[in-house]
N, CA, C and O of each residue as an XYZ file, in Angstrom:
236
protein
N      86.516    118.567    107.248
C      87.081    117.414    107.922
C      87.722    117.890    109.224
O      88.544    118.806    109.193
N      87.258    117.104    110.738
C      88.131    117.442    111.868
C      89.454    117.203    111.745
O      89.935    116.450    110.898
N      90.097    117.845    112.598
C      91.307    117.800    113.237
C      91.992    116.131    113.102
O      92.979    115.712    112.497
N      90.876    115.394    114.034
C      91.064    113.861    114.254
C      91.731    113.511    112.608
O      92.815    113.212    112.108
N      90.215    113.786    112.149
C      90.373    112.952    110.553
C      91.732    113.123    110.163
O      92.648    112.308    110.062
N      91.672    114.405    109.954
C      93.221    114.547    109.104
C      94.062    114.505    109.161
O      94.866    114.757    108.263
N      94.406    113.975    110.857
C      95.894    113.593    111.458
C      95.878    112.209    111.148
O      96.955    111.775    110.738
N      94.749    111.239    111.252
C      94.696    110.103    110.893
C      94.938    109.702    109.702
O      95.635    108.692    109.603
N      94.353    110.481    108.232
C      94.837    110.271    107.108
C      96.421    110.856    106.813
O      96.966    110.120    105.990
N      97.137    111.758    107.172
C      98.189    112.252    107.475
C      99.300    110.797    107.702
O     100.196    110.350    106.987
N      98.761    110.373    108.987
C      99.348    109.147    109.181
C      99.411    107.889    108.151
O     100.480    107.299    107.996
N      98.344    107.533    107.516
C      98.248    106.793    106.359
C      99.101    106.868    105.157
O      99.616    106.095    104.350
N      99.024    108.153    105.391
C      99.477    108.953    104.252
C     101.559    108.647    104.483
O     102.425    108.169    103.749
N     101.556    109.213    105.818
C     102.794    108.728    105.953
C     104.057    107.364    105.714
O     105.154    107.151    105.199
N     102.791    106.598    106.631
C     103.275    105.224    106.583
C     102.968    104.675    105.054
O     103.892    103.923    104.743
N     102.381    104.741    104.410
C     102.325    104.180    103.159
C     104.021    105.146    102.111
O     104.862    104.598    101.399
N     103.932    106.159    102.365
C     105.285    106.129    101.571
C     106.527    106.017    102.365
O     107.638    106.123    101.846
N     106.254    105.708    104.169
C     107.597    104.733    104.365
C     107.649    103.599    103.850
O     108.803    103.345    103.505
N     106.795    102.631    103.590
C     106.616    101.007    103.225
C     107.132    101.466    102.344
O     108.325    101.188    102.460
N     106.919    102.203    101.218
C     106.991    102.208     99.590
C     108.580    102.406     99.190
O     109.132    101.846     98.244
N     109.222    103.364    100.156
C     110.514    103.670    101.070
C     111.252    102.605    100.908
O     111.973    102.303     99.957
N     110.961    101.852    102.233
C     111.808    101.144    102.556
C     111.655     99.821    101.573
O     112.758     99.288    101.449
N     110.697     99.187    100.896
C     110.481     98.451     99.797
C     111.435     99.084     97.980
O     111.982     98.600     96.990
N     111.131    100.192     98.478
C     112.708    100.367     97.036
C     113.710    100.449     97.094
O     114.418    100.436     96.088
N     114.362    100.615     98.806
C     115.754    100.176     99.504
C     115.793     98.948     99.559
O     116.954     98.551     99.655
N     114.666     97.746     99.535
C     115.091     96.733     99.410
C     115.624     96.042    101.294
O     116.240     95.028    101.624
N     115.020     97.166    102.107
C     115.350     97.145    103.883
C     114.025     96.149    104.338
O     112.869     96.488    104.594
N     114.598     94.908    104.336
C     113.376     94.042    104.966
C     112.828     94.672    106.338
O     111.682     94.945    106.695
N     113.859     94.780    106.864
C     113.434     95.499    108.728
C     112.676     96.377    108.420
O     111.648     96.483    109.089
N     112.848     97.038    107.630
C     112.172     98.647    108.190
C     110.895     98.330    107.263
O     109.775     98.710    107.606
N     111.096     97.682    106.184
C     109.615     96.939    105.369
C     108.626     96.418    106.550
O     107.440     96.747    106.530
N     109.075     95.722    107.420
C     108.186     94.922    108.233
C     107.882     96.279    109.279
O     106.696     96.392    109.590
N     108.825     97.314    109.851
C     108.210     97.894    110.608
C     107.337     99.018    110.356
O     106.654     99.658    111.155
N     107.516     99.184    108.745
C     106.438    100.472    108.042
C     105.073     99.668    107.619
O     104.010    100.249    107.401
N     105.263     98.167    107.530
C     103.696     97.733    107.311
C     102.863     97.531    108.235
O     101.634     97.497    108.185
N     103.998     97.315    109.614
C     102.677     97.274    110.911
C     102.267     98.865    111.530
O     101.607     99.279    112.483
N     103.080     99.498    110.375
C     102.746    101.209    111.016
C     101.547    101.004    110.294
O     100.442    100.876    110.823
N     101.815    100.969    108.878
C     100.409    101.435    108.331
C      99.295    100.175    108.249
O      98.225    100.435    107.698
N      99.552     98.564    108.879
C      98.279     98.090    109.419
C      97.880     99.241    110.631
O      96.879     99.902    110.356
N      98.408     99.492    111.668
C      97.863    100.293    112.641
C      97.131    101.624    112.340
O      96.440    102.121    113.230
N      97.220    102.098    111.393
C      96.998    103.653    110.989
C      95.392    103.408    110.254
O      94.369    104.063    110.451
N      95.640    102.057    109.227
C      94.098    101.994    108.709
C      93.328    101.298    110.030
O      92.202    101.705    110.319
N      93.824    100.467    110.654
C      93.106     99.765    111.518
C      92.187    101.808    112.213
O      91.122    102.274    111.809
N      93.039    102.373    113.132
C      92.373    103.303    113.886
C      91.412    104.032    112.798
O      90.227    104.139    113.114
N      91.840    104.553    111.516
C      91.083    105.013    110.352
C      89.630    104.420    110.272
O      88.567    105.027    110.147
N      89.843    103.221    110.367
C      88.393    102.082    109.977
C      87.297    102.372    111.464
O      86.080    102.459    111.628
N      88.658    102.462    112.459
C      87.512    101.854    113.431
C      86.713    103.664    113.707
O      85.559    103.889    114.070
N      87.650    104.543    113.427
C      86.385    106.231    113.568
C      85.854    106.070    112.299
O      85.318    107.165    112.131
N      85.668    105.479    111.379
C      84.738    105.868    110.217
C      85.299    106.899    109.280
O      84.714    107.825    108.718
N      86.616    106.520    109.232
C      87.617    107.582    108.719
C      87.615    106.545    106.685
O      87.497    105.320    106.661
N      87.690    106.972    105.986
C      88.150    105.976    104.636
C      89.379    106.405    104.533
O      89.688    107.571    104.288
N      90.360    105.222    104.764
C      91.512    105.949    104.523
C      92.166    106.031    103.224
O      93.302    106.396    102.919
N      90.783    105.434    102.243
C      91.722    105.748    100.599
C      91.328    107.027    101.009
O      92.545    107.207    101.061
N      90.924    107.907    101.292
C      91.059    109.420    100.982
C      92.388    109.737    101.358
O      92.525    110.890    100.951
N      93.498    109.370    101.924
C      94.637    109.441    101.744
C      95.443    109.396    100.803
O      96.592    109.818    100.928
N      94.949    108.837     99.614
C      95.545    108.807     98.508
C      94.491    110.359     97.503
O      95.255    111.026     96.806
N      93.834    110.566     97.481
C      93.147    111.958     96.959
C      94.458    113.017     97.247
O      95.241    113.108     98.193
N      94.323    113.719     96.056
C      94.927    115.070     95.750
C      93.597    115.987     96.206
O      92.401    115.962     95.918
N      94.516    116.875     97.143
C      93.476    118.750     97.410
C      92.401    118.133     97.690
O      91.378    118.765     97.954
């Protein structure tokens, strides 16, 4: 996997356990600003042909 790919799933990877984060703090703000992180992260994922469930894969 390039460079690209795996900064992109990286990112997925990120923003999905800020949402998850800020959703068990119960932080509406930061809920709304970790879901348009990670709409943005799959959006760029989708559009290189990236799958970004491989973000959820172990090793």
């Amino acid at each position: 996997m390039g460079g690209f790919a795996e900064a992109a799933l990286e990112r997925v990877r990120m923003a999905r356990s800020r949402l998850a984060a800020a959703q068990e703090a119960g932080d509406a703000y930061e809920e709304a600003v970790a879901a348009d992180e990670l709409d943005d992260a799959l959006r760029i994922a989708r559009e290189h042909g990236i799958d970004p469930d491989a973000a959820t894969d172990s090793g």
